[in-house]
Each structure stands twice: as C-alpha cells, then as structure tokens.
C-alpha positions as CSV (number, residue, x, y, z in Angstrom):
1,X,0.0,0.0,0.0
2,X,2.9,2.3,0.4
3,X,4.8,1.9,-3.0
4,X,4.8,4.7,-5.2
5,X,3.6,2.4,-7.8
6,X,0.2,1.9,-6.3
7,X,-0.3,5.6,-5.0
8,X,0.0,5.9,-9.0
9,X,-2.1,3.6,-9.9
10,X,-5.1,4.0,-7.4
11,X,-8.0,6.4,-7.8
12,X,-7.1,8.9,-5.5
13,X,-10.8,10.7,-5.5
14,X,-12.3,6.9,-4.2
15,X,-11.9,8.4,-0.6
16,X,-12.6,12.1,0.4
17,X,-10.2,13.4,3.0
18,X,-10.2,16.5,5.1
19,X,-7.6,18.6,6.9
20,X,-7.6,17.6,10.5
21,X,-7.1,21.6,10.6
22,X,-10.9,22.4,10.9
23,X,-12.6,25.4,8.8
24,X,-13.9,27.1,11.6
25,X,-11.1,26.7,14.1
26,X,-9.8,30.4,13.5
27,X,-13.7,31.6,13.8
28,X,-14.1,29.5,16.8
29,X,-10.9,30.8,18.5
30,X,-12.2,34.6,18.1
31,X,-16.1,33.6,18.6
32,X,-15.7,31.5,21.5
33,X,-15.0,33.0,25.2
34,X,-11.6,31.8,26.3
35,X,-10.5,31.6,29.7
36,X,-7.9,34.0,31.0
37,X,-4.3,33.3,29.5
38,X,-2.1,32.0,32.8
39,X,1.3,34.3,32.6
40,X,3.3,31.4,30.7
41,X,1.2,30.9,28.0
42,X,1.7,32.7,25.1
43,X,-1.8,33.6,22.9
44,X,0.0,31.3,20.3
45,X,0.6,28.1,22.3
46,X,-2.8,28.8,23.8
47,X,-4.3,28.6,20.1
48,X,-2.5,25.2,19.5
49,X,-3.6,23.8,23.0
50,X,-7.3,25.1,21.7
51,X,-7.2,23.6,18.2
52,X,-5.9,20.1,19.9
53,X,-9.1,20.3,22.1
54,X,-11.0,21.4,19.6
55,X,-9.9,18.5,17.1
56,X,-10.2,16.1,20.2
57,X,-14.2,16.7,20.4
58,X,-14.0,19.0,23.0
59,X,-15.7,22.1,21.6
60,X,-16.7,24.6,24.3
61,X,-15.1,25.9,26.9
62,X,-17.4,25.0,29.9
63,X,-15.8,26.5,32.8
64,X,-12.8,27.1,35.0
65,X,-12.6,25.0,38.2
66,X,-11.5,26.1,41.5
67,X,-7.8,25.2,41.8
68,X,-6.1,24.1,45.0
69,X,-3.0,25.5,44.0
70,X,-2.5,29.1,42.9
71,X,-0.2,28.3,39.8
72,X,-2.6,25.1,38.7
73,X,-5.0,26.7,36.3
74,X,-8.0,24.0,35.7
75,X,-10.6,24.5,32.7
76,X,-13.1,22.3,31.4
77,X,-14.2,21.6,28.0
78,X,-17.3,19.4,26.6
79,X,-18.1,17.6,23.8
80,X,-21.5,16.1,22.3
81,X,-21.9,13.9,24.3
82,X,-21.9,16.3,27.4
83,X,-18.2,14.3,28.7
84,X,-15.2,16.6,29.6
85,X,-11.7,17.2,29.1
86,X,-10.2,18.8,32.1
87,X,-6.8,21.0,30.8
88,X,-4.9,21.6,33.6
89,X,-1.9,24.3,32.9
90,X,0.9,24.7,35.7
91,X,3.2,27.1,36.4
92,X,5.0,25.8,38.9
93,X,9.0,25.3,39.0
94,X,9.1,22.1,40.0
95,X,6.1,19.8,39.1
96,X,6.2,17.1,42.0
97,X,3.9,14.0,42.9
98,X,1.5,15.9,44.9
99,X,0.4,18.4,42.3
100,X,0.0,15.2,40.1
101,X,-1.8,13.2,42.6
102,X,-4.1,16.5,43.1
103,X,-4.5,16.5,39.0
104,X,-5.3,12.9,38.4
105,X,-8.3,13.3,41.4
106,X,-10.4,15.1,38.8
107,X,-10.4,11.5,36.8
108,X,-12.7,10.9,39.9
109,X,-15.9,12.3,37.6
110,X,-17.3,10.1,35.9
111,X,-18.0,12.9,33.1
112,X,-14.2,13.5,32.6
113,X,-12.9,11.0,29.9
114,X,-9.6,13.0,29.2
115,X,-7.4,15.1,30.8
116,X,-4.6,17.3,29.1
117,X,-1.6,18.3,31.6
118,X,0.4,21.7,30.1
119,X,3.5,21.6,32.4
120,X,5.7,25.1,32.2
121,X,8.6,22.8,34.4
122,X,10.2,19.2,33.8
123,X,7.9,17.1,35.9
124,X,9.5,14.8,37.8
125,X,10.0,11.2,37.6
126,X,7.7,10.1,40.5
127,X,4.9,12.7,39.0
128,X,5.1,10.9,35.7
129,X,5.0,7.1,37.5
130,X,1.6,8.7,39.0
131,X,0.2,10.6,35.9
132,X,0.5,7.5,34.0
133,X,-3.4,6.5,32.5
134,X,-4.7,6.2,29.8
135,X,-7.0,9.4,29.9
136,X,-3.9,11.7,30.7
137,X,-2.1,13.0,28.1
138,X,1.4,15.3,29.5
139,X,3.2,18.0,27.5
140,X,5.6,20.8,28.2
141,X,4.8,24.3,27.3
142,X,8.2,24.2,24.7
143,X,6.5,21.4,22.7
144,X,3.5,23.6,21.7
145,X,4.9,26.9,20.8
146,X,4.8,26.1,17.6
147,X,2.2,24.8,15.5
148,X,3.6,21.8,13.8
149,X,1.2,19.6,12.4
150,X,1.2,23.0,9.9
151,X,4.5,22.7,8.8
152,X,4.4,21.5,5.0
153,X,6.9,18.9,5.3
154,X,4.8,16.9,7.7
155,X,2.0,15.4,5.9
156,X,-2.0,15.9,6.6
157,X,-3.1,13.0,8.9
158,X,-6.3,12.3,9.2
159,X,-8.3,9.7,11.5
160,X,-10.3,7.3,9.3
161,X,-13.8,7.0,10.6
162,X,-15.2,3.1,10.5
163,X,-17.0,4.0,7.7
164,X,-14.2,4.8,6.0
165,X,-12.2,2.1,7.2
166,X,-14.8,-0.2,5.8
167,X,-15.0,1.1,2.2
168,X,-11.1,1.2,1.9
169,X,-11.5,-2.9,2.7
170,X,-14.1,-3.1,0.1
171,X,-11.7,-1.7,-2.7
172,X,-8.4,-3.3,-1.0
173,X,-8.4,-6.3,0.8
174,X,-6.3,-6.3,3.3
175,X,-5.9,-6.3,7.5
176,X,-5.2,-3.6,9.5
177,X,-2.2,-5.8,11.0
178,X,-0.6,-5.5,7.9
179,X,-0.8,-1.4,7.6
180,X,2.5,0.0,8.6
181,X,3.1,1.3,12.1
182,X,2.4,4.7,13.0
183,X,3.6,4.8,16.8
184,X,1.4,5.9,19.6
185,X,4.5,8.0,20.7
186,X,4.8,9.8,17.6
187,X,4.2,13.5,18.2
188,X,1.3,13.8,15.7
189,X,-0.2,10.8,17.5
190,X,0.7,12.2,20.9
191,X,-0.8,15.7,20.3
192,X,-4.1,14.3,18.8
193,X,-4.7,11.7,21.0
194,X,-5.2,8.6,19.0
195,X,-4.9,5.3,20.9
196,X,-3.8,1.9,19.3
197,X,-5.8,0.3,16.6
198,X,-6.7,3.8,15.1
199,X,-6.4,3.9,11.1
200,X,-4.5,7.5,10.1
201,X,-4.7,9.0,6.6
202,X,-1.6,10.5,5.5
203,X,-1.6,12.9,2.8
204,X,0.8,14.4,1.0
205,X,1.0,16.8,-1.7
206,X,4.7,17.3,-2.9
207,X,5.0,15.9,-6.1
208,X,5.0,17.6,-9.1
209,X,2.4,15.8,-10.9
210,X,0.2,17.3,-8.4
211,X,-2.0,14.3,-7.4
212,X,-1.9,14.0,-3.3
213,X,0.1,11.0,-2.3
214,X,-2.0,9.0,0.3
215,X,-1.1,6.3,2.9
216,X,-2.5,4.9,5.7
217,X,-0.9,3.6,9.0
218,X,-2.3,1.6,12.1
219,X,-1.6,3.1,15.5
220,X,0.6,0.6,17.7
C-alpha cells in the first residue's frame, strides 16, 4: 500500500479526506469565550492547546474550576456527548507528585474521559509514575509553541472514521495488522490523542504531478 507504484495507480478521488485543521477553528478561536491566558502561556501556544481540544471533540469551553493551587489553572471543556476534558496548565518550577496526585483526582468524575496536563517545568520522575493512565495526556509548554502539524513537510493526517475504514476494505483487501506502524508516541499521535488500533490517513502533496500521495498507518 505504500509503493509509489500503487499511490500511481489508485483512484485517488475513491476516498474524500479532510484537513484535520478544521474550517472554523480560526472563527471559533475569536467567537468563542476563552479563559484568561495564565502568565506562561503565550496567545500562540494557547491557540494550538485550543485547536488540539478542539480536534479532540472537546468544543466549548465550559468553565474554570476552582484550583487548590494558585499556579494550577483547571478549565473544562465538553463535547456532544456532554463528557469533559479537564486541561490543567501549571506554572510551577518544580512539578512534583502531589500536584499530580491533586490532578489525576479530577479522573474521579465520571464525566471527565480526558485530561490534558500543560507543564511550564520538567515534571519529575515520581509525578510521571503517578500521571501514568490512559486518559492523561502530558506535554511541556516548549512542545507547543509552535504549531507543527502545519508545517508543509509533515504530511496531513487524518483519523479514518469506520465507515471509511470499511469502504477502503471493500476496494483493497487487506488487515489492518498488515498497515505499517504509525507509533502511539509519535508526536502527531501524541498531540491528537489517538490510541492503538486507530487507522491515520496521511496525505501528501509534494509531487509535481500534483495528485496527493496518500497512505494509511495503524496506530501501535
């Protein structure tokens, strides 16, 4: 599925794919009533965490919880279905095992299915032993200064729907074991939260005959 050959070959308009960049984002970021920008968080980084919620499902900013801790800045976001996504963004120096302990209470809800830690400071290795779940996802404020996923090298990857998944099989027979790996600690993977067993379109659009290459990959 990956030789240039068959990218060639294939009908390349048998599938539609979309940006995981969403039309509305920029109209959402303006329309939408943020919460107040903690003092390490530039408006650009805060614009990236946004769109990754806002790709994520997570659409409106619900509120902004009551924080034990001064420089722990707690908002909630909800989706369709009414679930959350706590994003907790700390300030602190040194990011130890109580603040994490504190932060991975609020998987106590039974609303909250994600949580998104933003971490100014290395966080330390006992705070990472107890932030380890599934529903927590960790970065540091350096890894989303920029917005990457833009960058025109990197191609457009998209998460197949099962409806998607299900007409590529009808038009190539094949199992998703035999797709090649995309790893679940790839940045792109990382950033948009996709968890093994996910099918990713990758697009690109660097050749000069102008016809997108396309690929997929199984997350593992």
């Amino acid at each position: 599925m990956d030789s240039d050959d068959d990218n060639k070959e294939g009908d390349h308009t048998e599938l539609e794919y979309t940006s995981p960049v969403l039309p509305t984002f920029l109209d959402y970021i303006k329309q939408t009533k943020q919460p107040q920008l903690p003092v390490c968080i530039s408006k650009r980084t805060h614009d990236i965490i946004v769109h990754m919620i806002h790709v994520r499902g997570f659409t409106k900013h619900s509120e902004q919880l009551t924080s034990a801790f001064p420089r722990i800045q707690l908002d909630t976001y909800t989706n369709e279905s009414n679930k959350q996504c706590v994003v907790a963004i700390v300030e602190l120096q040194k990011f130890g095992i109580k603040h994490a302990r504190y932060i991975k209470e609020k998987l106590n809800d039974p609303t909250i299915i994600q949580l998104i830690l933003v971490s100014l400071s290395e966080i330390t290795p006992l705070a990472k032993k107890a932030l380890s779940h599934p529903m927590i996802d960790t970065f540091l404020v350096d890894q989303l200064k920029f917005p990457f996923y833009e960058h025109k090298m990197i191609p457009t990857h998209v998460l197949c729907s099962p409806d998607d998944i299900k007409h590529l099989q009808s038009i190539a027979a094949f199992k998703t074991s035999q797709l090649p790996i995309l790893p679940k600690t790839d940045p792109i993977c990382h950033f948009y939260g996709w968890q093994t067993g996910s099918i990713i379109r990758c697009v690109t659009n660097l050749s000069s005959s102008g016809i997108p290459n396309v690929k997929y990959r199984t997350v593992k």
